[in-house]
C-alpha positions, -999 to 999 in steps of 0.1 A, spaced: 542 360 3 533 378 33 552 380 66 537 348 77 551 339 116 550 304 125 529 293 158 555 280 179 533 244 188 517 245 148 533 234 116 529 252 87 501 244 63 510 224 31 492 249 11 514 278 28 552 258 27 565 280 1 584 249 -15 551 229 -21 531 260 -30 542 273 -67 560 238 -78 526 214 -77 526 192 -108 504 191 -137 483 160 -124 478 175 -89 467 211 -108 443 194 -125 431 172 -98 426 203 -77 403 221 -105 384 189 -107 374 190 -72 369 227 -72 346 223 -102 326 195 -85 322 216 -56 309 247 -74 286 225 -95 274 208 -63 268 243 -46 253 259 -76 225 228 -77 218 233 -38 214 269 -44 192 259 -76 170 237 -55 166 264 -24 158 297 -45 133 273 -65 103 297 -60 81 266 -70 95 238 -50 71 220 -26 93 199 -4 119 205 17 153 211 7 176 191 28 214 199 37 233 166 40 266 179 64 236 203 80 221 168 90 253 152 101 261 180 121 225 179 141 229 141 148 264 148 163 260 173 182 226 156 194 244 124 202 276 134 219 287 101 240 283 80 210 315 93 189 331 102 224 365 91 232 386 94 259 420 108 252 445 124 279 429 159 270 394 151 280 402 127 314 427 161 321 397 185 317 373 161 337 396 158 367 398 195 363 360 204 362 352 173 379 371 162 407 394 192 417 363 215 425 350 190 447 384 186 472 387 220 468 350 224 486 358 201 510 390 216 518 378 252 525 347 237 543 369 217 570 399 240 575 366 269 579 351 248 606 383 240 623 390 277 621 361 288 639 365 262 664 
């Protein structure tokens, strides 16, 4: 392999640990081909149905759909983990007692 360098705060992918990567059993092989197969067959029938030159309807992409309601409906799959209430105090809060900081020490200044 190449001279693959670890991130320091990742872990190395399963399909790149040089222990897993050559030694995958027959059953997981063929597993693998299986799903590769039924995701070329899948793309080569949406690809089929889009260069149709006589198709009346419209051709619909299922994951383009999902994404479009997602990102349409943010606050419904929204949770609140230590990341996001860190980046709201940050954005949020912190601007605003920042503001009112350099606003009062400014008029006590000129006083």
């Amino acid at each position: 392999m190449a001279d693959y360098r670890e991130a320091p705060l990742a872990t190395r992918p399963k399909t790149l640990d040089p222990a897993e990567y050559f030694n995958l059993s027959l059953n997981q092989r063929r597993a693998e081909e299986e799903r590769a197969g039924l995701r070329a067959q899948l793309k080569r029938q949406y690809q089929m149905q889009l260069n149709n030159p006589h198709r009346k309807e419209l051709i619909e992409d299922p994951a383009l759909t999902r994404w479009v309601y997602a990102r349409t409906n943010p606050y419904n799959h929204f949770r609140a983990t230590k990341k996001t209430s860190l980046l709201g105090g940050l954005f949020g809060v912190v601007p605003l007692f920042v503001l009112y900081y350099v606003l009062k020490t400014d008029r006590v200044w000129m006083r």
